[in-house]
C-alpha positions as protocol buffer text, in pm:
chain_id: "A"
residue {
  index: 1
  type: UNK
  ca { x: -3087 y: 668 z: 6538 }
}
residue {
  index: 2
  type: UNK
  ca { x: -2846 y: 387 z: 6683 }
}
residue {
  index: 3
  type: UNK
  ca { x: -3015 y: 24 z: 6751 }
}
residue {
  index: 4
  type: UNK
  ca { x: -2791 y: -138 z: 7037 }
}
residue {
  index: 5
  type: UNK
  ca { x: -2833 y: -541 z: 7004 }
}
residue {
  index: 6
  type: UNK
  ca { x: -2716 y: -717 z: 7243 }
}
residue {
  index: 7
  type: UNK
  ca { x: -2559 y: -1130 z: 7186 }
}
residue {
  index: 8
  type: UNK
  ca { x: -2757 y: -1342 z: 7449 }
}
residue {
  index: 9
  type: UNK
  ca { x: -2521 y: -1606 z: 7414 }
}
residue {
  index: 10
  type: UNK
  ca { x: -2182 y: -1407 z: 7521 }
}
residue {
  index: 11
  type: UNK
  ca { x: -2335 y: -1367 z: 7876 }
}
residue {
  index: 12
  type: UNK
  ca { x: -2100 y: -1022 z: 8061 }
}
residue {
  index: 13
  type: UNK
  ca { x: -1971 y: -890 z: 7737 }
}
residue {
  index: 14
  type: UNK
  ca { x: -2273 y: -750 z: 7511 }
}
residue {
  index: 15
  type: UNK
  ca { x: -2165 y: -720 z: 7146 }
}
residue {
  index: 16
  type: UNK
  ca { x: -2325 y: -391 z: 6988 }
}
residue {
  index: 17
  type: UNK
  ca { x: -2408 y: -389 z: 6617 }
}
residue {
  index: 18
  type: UNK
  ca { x: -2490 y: -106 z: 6451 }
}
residue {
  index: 19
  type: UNK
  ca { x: -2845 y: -102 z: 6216 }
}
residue {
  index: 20
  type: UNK
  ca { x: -2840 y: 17 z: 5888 }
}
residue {
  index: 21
  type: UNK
  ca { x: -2887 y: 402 z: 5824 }
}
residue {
  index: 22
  type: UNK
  ca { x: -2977 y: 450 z: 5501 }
}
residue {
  index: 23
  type: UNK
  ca { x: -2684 y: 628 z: 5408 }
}
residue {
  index: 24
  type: UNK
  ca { x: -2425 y: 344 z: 5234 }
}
residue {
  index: 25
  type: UNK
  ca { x: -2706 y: 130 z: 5101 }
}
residue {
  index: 26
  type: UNK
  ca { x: -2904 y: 462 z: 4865 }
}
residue {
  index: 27
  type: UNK
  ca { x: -2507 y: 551 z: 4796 }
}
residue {
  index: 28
  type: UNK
  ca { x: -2431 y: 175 z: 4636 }
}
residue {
  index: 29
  type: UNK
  ca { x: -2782 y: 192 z: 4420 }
}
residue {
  index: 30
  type: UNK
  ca { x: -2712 y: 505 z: 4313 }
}
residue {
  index: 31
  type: UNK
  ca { x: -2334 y: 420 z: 4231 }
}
residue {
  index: 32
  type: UNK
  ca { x: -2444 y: 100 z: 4018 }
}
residue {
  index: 33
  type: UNK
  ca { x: -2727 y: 267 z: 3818 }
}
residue {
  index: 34
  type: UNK
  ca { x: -2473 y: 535 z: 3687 }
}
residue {
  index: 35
  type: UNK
  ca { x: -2229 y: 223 z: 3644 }
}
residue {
  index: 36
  type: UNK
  ca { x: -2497 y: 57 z: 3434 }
}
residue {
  index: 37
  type: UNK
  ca { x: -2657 y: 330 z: 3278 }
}
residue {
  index: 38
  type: UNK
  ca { x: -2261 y: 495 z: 3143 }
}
residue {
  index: 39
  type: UNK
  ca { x: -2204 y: 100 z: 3047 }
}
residue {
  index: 40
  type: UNK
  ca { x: -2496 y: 17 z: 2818 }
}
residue {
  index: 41
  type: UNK
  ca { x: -2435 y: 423 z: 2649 }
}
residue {
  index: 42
  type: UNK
  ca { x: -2097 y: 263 z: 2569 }
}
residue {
  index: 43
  type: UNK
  ca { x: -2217 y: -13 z: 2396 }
}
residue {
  index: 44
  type: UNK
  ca { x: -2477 y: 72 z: 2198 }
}
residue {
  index: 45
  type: UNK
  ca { x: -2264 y: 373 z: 2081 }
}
residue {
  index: 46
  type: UNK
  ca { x: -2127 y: 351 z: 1734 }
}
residue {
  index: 47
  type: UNK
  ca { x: -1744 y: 329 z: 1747 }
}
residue {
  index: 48
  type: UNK
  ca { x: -1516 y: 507 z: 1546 }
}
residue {
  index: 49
  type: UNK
  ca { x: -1237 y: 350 z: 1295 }
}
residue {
  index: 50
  type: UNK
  ca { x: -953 y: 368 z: 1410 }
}
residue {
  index: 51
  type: UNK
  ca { x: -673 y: 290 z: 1099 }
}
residue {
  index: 52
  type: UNK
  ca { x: -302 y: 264 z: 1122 }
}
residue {
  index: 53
  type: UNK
  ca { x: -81 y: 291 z: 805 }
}
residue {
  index: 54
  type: UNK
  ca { x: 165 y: 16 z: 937 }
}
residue {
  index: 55
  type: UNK
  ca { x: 453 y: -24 z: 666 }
}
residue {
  index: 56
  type: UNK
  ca { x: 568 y: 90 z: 355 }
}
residue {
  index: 57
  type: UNK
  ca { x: 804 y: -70 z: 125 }
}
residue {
  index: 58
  type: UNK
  ca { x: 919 y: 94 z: -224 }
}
residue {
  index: 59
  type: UNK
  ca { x: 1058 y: -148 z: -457 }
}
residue {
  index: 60
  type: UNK
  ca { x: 1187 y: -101 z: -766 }
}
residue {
  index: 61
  type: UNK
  ca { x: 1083 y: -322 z: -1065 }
}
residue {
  index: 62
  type: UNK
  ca { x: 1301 y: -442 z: -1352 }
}
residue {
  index: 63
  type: UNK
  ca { x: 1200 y: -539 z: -1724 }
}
residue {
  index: 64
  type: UNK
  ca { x: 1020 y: -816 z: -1615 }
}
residue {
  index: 65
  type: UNK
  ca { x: 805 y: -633 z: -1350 }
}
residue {
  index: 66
  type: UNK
  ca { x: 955 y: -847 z: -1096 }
}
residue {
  index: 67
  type: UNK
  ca { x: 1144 y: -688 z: -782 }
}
residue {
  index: 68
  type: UNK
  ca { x: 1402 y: -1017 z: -720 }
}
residue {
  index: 69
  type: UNK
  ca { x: 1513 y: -1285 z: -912 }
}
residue {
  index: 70
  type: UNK
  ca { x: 1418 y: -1556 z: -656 }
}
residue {
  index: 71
  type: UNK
  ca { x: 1174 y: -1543 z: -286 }
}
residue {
  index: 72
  type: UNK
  ca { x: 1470 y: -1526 z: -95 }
}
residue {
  index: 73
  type: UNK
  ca { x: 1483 y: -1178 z: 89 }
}
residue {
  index: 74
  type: UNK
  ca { x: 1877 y: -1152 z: 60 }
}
residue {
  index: 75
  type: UNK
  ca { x: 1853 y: -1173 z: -301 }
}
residue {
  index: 76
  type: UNK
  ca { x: 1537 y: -931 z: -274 }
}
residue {
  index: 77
  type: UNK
  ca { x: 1823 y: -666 z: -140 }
}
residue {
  index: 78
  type: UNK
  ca { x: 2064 y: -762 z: -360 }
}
residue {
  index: 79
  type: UNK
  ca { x: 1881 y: -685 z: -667 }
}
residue {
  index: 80
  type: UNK
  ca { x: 1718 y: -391 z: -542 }
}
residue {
  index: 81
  type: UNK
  ca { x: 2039 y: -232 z: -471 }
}
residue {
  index: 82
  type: UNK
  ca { x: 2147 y: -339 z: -814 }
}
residue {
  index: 83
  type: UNK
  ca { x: 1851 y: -161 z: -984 }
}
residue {
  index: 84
  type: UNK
  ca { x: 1933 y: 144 z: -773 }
}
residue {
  index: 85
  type: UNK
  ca { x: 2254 y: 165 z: -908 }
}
residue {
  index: 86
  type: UNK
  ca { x: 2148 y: 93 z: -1277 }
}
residue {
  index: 87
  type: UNK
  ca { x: 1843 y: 292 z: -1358 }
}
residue {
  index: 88
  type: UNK
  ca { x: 1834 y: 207 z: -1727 }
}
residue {
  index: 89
  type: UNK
  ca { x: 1703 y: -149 z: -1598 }
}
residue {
  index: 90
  type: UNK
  ca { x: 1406 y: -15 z: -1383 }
}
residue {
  index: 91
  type: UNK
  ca { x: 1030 y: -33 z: -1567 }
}
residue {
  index: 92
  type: UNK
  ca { x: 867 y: 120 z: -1209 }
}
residue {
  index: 93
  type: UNK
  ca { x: 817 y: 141 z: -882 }
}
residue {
  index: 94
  type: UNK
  ca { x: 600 y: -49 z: -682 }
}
residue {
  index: 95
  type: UNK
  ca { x: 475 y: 26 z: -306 }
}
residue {
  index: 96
  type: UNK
  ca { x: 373 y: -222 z: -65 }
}
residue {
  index: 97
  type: UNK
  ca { x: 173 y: -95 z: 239 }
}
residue {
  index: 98
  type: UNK
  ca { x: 75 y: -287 z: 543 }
}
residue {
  index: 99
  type: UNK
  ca { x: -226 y: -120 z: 663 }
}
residue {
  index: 100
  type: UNK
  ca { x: -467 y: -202 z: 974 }
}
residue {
  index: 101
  type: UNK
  ca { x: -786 y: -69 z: 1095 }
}
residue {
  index: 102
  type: UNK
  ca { x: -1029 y: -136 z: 1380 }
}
residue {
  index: 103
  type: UNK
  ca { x: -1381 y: -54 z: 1426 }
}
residue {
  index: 104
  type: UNK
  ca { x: -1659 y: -35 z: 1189 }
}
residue {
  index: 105
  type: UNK
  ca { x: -1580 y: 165 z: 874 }
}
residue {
  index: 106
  type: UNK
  ca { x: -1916 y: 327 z: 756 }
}
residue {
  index: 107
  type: UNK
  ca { x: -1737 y: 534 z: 452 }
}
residue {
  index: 108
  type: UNK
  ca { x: -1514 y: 357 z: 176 }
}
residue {
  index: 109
  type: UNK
  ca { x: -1176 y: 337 z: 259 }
}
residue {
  index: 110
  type: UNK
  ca { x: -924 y: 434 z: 24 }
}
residue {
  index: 111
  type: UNK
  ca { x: -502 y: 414 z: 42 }
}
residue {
  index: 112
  type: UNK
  ca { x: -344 y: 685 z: -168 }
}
residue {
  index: 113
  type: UNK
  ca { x: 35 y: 736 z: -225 }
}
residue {
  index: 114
  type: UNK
  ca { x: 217 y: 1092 z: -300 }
}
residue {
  index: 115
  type: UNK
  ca { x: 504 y: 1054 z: -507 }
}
residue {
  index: 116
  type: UNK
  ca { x: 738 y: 1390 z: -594 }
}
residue {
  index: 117
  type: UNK
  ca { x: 978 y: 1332 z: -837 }
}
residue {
  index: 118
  type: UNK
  ca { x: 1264 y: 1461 z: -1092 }
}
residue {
  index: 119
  type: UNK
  ca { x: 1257 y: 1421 z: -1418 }
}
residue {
  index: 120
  type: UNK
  ca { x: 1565 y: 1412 z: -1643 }
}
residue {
  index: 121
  type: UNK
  ca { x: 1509 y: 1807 z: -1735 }
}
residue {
  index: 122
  type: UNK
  ca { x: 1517 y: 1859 z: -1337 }
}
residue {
  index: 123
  type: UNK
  ca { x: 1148 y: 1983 z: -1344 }
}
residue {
  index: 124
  type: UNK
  ca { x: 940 y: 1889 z: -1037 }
}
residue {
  index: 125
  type: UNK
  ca { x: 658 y: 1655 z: -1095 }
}
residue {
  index: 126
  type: UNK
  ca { x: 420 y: 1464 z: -881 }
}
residue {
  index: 127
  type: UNK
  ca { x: 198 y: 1174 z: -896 }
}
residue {
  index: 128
  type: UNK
  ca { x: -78 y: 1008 z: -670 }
}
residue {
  index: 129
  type: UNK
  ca { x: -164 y: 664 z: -691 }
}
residue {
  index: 130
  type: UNK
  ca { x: -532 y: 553 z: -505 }
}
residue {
  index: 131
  type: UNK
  ca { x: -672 y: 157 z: -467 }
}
residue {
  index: 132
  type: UNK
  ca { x: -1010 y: 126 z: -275 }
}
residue {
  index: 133
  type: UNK
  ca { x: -924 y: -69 z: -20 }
}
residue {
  index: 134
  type: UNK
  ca { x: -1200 y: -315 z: 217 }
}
residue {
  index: 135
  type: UNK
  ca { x: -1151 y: -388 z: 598 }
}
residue {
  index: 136
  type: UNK
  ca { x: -1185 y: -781 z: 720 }
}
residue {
  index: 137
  type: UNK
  ca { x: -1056 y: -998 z: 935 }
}
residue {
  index: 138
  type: UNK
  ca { x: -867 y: -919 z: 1279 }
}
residue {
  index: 139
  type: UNK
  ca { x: -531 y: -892 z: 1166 }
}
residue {
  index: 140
  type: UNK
  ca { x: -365 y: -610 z: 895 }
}
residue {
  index: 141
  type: UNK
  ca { x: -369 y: -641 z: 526 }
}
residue {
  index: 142
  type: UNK
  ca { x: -94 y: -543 z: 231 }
}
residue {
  index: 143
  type: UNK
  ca { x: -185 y: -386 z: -46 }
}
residue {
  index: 144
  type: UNK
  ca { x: 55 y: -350 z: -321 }
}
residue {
  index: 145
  type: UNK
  ca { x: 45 y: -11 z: -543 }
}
residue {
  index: 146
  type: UNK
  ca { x: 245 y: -11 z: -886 }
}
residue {
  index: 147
  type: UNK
  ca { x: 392 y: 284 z: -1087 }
}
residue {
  index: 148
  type: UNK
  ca { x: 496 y: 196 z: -1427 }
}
residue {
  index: 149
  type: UNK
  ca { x: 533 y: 263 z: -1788 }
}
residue {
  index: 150
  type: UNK
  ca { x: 534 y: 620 z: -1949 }
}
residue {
  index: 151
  type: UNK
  ca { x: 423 y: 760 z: -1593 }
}
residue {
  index: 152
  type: UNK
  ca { x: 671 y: 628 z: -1401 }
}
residue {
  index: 153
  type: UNK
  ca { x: 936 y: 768 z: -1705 }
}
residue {
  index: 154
  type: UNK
  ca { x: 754 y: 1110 z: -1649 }
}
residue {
  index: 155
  type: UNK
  ca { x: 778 y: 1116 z: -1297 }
}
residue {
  index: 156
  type: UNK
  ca { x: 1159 y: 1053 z: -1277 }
}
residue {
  index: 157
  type: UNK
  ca { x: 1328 y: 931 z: -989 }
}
residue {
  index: 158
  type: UNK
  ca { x: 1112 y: 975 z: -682 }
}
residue {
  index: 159
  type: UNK
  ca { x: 1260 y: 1164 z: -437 }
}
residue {
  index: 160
  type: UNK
  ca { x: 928 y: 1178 z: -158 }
}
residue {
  index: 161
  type: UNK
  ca { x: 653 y: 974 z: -98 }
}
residue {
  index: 162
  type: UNK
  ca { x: 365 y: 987 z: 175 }
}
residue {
  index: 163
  type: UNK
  ca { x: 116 y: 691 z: 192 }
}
residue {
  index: 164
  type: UNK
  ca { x: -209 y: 829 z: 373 }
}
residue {
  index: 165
  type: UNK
  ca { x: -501 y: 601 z: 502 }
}
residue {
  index: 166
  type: UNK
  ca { x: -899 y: 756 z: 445 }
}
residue {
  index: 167
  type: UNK
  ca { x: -1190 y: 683 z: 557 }
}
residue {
  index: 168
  type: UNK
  ca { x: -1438 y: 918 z: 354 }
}
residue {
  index: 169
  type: UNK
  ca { x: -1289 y: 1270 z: 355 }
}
residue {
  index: 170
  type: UNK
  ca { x: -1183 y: 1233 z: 711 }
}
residue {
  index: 171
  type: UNK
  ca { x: -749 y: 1110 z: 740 }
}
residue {
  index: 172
  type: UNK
  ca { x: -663 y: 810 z: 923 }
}
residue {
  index: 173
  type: UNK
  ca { x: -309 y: 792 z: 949 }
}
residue {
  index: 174
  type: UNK
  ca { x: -5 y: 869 z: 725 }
}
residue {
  index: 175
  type: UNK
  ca { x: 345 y: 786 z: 693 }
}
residue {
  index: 176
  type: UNK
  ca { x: 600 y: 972 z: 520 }
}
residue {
  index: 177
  type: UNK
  ca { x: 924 y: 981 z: 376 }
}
residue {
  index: 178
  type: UNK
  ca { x: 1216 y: 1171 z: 537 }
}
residue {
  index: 179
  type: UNK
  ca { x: 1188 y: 1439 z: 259 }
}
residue {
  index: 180
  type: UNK
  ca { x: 835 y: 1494 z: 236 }
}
């Protein structure tokens, strides 16, 4: 039902306002216990990892086990070019990954690289290289994973690689080469 009040102090022109009905005032309780409640189930809810496999940057290394002759990233090219074109004066390969994850990891995290290669006798192989690797800090890490020695000589020149991200047993992210 409709309460009519009338404004004593407008004199000819009553004003009418309109009392409350119930309706809009159980509808706005209602509407901010299910905001609240759906809220606080958020955030007391464990959240997932989330990891992103950000870069990945095969190098070849010389002799030496170094990938340039000086910090300077024109030089870096330079002599990586040069060891591509001279493969008597590569020791190994080395990968650099840039990883990043978010969220609470509750499994250990590992990075693991694929490599297929050729050997000299054109015979397939393949290798997998692993490093446990631990989250911290807001921003993303490298991690640096070397091949070298009589398994990189085994494995030949690498043709593919894929660098995958775990968490556990349960995949992350990847990134591959374009032959994988």
């Amino acid at each position: 039902m409709r309460r009519r009040r009338r404004c004593r102090d407008t004199g000819n022109n009553p004003i009418e306002f309109a009392g409350r009905t119930g309706y809009f005032s159980v509808m706005r309780r209602r509407f901010f216990l299910t905001t609240l409640c759906c809220l606080l189930a958020t955030s007391f809810a464990a959240p997932a990892a989330t990891g992103r496999v950000l870069k990945v940057l095969p190098f070849f290394l010389d002799h030496d086990g170094q990938r340039a002759r000086s910090p300077s990233l024109y030089d870096r090219d330079a002599y990586q070019a040069y060891l591509r074109d001279h493969p008597d004066k590569r020791s190994g390969v080395t990968f650099d990954i840039q990883w990043k994850i978010r969220g609470g990891a509750y499994s250990p995290l590992k990075l693991q690289v694929e490599l297929l290669g050729r050997a000299k006798g054109d015979f397939p192989s393949h290798r997998v290289l692993a490093a446990e690797v631990k989250p911290g800090g807001w921003f993303s890490h490298w991690t640096s994973l070397p091949l070298s020695g009589e398994d990189y000589l085994q494995l030949g020149s690498v043709t593919a690689w894929r660098v995958t991200l775990w968490e556990g047993d349960q995949l992350l992210s990847e990134q591959k080469s374009f032959l994988w």
